[in-house]
C-alpha positions in Angstrom: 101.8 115.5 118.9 98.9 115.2 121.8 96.7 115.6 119.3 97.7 113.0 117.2 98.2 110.3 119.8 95.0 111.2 121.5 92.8 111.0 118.3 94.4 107.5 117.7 95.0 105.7 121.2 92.8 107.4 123.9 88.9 106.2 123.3 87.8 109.2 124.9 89.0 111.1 122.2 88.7 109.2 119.1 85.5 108.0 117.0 84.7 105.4 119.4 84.1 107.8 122.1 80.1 107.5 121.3 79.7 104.0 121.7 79.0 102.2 125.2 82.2 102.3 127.6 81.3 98.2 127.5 82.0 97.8 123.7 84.5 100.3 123.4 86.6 98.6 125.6 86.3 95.6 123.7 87.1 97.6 120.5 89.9 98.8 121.7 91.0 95.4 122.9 90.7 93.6 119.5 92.6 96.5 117.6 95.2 96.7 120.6 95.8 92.4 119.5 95.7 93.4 115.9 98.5 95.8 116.3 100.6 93.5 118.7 100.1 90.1 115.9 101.0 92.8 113.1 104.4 94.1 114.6 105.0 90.3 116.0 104.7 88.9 112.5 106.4 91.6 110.7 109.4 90.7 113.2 109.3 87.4 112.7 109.3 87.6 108.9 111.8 90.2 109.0 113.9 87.9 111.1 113.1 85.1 109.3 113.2 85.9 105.7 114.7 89.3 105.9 111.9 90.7 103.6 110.7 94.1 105.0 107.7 93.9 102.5 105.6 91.6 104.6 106.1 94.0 107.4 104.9 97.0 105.5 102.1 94.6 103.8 101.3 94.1 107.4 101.3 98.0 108.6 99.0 99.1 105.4 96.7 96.7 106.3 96.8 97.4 109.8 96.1 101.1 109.1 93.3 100.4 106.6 91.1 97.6 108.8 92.0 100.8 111.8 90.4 103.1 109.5 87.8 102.1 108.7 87.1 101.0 112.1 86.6 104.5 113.2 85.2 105.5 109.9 82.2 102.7 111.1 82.2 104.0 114.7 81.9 107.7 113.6 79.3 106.9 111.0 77.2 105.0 114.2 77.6 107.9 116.2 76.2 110.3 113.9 72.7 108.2 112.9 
């Protein structure tokens, strides 16, 4: 379970672990609002609405802009 949180929340573990401390701060920053506007929404719509299909329309895309995030940063890292 280490593992898994590591490879996902600690940037000296994950694909943005190559770039400059500088920019993968600020990486981590933006995805760290992402994720907090994504659950905030999906509360709100939940609350609002009570539709839980915004909130997992929300999640996927969380997950898939994440993705290829790291899928970018690991790419940079090894050109």
């Amino acid at each position: 379970m280490l593992n898994l949180y590591r490879s996902v929340m600690d940037s000296n573990f994950n694909p943005l672990r190559n770039l400059p401390p500088p920019q993968r701060f600020q990486v981590m920053v933006i995805l760290s609002i992402m994720w907090t506007t994504i659950f905030c929404a999906g509360a709100g719509a939940w609350l609002w609405y009570g539709e839980l299909i915004v909130l997992h329309v929300l999640i996927a895309t969380g997950i898939v802009v994440t993705g290829i995030t790291f899928a970018r940063a690991s790419r940079k890292s090894q050109s």
